[in-house]
N, C-alpha and C positions, 0 to 999 in steps of 0.2 A: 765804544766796544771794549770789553773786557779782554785782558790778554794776559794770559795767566803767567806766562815765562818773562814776562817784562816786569820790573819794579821800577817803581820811582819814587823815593824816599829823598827826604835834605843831607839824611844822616849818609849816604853813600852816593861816592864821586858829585856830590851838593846836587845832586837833584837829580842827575842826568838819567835818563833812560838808559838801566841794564836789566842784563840778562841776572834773572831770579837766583840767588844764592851763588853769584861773581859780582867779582866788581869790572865784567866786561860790557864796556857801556856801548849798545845797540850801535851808537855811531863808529865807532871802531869796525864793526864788522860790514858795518855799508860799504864804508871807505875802502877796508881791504878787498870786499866783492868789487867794487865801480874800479880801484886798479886794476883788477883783473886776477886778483885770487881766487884757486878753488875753494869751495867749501872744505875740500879734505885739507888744502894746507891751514884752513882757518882754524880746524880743529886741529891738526900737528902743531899748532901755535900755542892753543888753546885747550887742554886735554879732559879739564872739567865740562866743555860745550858738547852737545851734539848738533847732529844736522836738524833735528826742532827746534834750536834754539836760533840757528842762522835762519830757520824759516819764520818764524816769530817772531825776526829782527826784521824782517823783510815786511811783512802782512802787517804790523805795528808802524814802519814808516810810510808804507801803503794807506793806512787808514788814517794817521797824521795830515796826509797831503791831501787826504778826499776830505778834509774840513778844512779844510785852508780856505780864505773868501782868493776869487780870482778877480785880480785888476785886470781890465783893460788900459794899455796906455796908447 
């Protein structure tokens, strides 16, 4: 699935998944949601991001994890 606010280029943070025109890479703002940041302090952090781009970080590691093969162990 195409995700217009995400890039992933070698030439920027070597491959990692960011948000389109930063070099704020998708995991960064997971990590700051799952400790328990808001989205408003992610962008007082962040002031080039909006709240599309934390949503698009999100729907993006969403759609990542719905192709992952599931082990049963």
């Amino acid at each position: 699935m195409p995700h217009e606010r995400i890039e992933i280029s070698p030439d920027i943070m070597d491959g990692k998944p960011v948000i389109r025109g930063t070099r704020v890479p998708v995991e960064l703002v997971l990590r700051k949601l799952g400790a328990g940041a808001s989205p408003e302090a992610i962008l007082a952090d962040h002031p080039r991001l909006t709240p599309r781009d934390i949503q698009a970080a999100q729907a993006f590691a969403a759609d990542y994890l719905a192709d992952e093969d599931i082990v049963y162990g």
